[in-house]
N, C-alpha and C positions, 0 to 999 in steps of 0.2 A: 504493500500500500504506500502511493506516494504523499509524501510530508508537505504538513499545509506548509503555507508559504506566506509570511506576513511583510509588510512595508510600512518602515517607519522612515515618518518625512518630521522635520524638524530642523532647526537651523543652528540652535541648541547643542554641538557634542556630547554636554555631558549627559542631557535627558536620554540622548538619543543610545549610548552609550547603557546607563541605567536601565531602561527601557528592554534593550537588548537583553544583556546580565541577565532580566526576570523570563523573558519570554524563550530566550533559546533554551536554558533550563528543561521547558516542557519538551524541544525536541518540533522548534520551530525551526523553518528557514529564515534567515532575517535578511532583507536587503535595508540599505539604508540613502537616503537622500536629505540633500542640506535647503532645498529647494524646491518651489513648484515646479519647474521646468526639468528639473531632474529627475521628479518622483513620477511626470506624465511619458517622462523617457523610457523607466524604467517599467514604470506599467504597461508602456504600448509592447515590450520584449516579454513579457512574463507573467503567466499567471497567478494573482493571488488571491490568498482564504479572506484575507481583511485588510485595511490600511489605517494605520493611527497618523492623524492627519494634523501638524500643526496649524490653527490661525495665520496670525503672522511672520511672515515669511520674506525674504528677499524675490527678486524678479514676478514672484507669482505668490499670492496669499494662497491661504486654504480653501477659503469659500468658492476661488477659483479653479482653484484644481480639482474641489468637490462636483463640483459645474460639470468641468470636462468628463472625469467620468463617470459621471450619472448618464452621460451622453450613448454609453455604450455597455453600460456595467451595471448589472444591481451588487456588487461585490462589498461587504458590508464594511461601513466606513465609521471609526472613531474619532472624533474631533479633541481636540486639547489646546484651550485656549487659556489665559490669563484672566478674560471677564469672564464672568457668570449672571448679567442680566439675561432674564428673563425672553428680552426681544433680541439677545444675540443667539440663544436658543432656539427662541422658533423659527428664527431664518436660517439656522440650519440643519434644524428638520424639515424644513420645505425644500430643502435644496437635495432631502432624501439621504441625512447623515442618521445613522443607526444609533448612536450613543454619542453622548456630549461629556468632558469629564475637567473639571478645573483645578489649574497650579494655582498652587502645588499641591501632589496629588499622591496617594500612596501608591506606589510598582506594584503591591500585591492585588489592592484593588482593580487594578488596572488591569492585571494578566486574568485575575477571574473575571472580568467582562470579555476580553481576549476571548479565553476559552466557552464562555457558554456562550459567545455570539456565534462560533467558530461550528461548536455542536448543532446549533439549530442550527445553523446553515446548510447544513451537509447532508440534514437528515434526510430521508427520502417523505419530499413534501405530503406525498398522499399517505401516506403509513396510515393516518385513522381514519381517510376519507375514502369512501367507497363510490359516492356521486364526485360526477363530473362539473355540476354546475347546482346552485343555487337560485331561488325566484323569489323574491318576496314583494309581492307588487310589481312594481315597473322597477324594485332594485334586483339586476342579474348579477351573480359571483359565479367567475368561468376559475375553476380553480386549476386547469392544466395551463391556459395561457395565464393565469394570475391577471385577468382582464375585469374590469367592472366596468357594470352597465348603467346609467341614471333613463331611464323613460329611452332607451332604445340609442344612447349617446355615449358614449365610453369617455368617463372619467379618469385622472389621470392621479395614482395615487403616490407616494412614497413608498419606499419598502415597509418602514414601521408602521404607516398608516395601514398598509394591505395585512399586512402581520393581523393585526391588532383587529381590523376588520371579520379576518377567516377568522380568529379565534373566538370573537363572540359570536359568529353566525355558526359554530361549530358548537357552540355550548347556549343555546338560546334559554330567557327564562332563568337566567342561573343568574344571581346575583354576584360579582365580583369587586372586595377590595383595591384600591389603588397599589399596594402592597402585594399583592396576590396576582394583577393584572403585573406588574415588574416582572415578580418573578414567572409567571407563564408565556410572556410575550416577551419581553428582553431576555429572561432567561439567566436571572443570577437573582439572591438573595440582597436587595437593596437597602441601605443604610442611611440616604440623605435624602434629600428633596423629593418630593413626590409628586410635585407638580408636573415633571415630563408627562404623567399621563394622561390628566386635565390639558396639559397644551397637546398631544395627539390626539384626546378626544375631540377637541373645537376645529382642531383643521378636517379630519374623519367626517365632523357632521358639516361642515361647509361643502365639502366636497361633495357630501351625499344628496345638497340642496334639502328639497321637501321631506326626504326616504328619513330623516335627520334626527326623525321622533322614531323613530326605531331603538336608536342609543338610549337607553331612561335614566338620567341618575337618579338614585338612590339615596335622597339626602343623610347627614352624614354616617354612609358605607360605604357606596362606590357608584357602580356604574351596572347595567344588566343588557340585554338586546332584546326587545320584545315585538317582535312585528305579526301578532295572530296566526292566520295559518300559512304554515309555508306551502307552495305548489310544486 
C-alpha cells in the first residue's frame, strides 16, 4: 500500500520543520514549500492525501493557492494562519478549506487533525450507502458524482459543506451536538471553538436556498435534518 503523501507550505522553517518532526513520525511523505508558487509547483508533479497550507506567504498567499487548487482538486486542505477572526474563517471555508487551525498551535493537535482528515478521506465513500441518490422535495443528493440539486439546478458546495450535508441526510431525524457533528464530520475529538459548525451550517442553508428548513436547530443542543418523507 502506497504512503499518503502530505504538503507543507509555509515560509516559516522552523514551523515547517516542527511540522514535519510530528507528521513523518506517522510514516508520512513530507514535501515541503516556502511559497505559493512552489507548493502549486509541487502539486501540479504529485499527488497528495492533504496540504497544510500557510496564510501568508511570499509571491502567492494561501487563500490563493487554496483558489488554485480547488480548481482541480477536492484534496483536503488545512489552513494555518496567525488571525482567528471569525470572517477570516469563513472565507476560507468558502474557498472549500477542510480545517482552519491558529499560531501558535500544538504539533500534536495538528497531526490528529492530519490523521483523521486523512482517514475519512480515503475511506470508501459508499461503505454505509446503498442508494445512489437522495430526493427530498426538489433537494437531489447524487452521492456517486457528490453533485446536488436545488429545484433541478446544481449547487455548488464545498467539500465540508457536502461532508456535513451527506451526513445528516444519512442520519435524518437524529438530533446532533455541535460536538458530536466535529467529531462525525471533521472526524477528531474537538477541544476549542465550536463555532466552525454554526459557520458550515449558515453557508449549507444559503446554499440550499428554500430546501434551508430542512437543517432545524435544536435550541441549545445542536442541529437535526428533518424534511418529512423522503422519495
Amino acid at each position: 500500500m502506497d504512503k499518503e503523501r502530505v504538503l507543507i507550505v509555509d515560509d516559516e522553517e522552523r514551523i515547517r520543520d516542527m511540522i514535519k518532526e510530528y507528521v513523518s513520525l506517522e510514516g508520512y511523505i513530507i514535501d515541503e514549500a516556502s511559497d505559493g508558487v512552489d507548493a502549486l509547483n509541487l502539486f501540479k508533479q504529485n499527488k497528495y492525501s492533504l496540504v497544510v497550507l500557510d496564510v501568508m506567504m511570499p509571491k502567492m498567499d494561501g487563500w490563493s493557492v487554496c483558489r488554485e487548487i480547488r480548481k482541480t482538486s477536492h484534496v483536503p486542505v488545512i489552513m494555518l494562519t496567525a488571525r482567528g477572526e471569525e470572517y477570516d474563517k469563513l472565507f476560507g471555508f468558502e474557498l472549500g478549506v477542510d480545517d482552519y487551525i491558529v499560531k501558535p498551535f500544538s504539533p500534536k493537535e495538528l497531526l490528529a487533525r492530519i490523521k483523521a482528515i486523512i482517514r475519512r478521506s480515503t475511506l470508501p465513500f459508499q461503505d454505509a450507502q446503498k442508494e445512489n441518490k437522495a430526493v427530498f422535495e426538489g433537494l437531489v443528493i447524487e452521492f456517486d458524482s457528490r453533485n446536488v440539486y436545488v429545484d433541478g439546478n446544481i449547487v455548488s458546495l464545498t467539500p465540508k459543506e457536502y461532508e456535513l450535508l451527506n451526513f445528516f441526510v444519512r442520519n435524518p431525524n437524529r438530533v446532533f451536538s455541535r460536538e458530536q457533528l466535529l467529531t462525525e464530520v471533521w472526524g477528531y475529538d474537538f477541544t476549542g471553538d465550536d463555532r466552525t459548525v454554526d459557520t458550515h451550517v449558515k453557508m449549507l442553508r444559503e446554499s440550499l436556498g428554500h430546501y434551508r428548513k430542512f437543517i432545524v436547530t435544536v435550541w441549545g443542543t445542536g442541529y437535526k435534518f428533518e424534511a418529512g418523507g423522503r422519495k
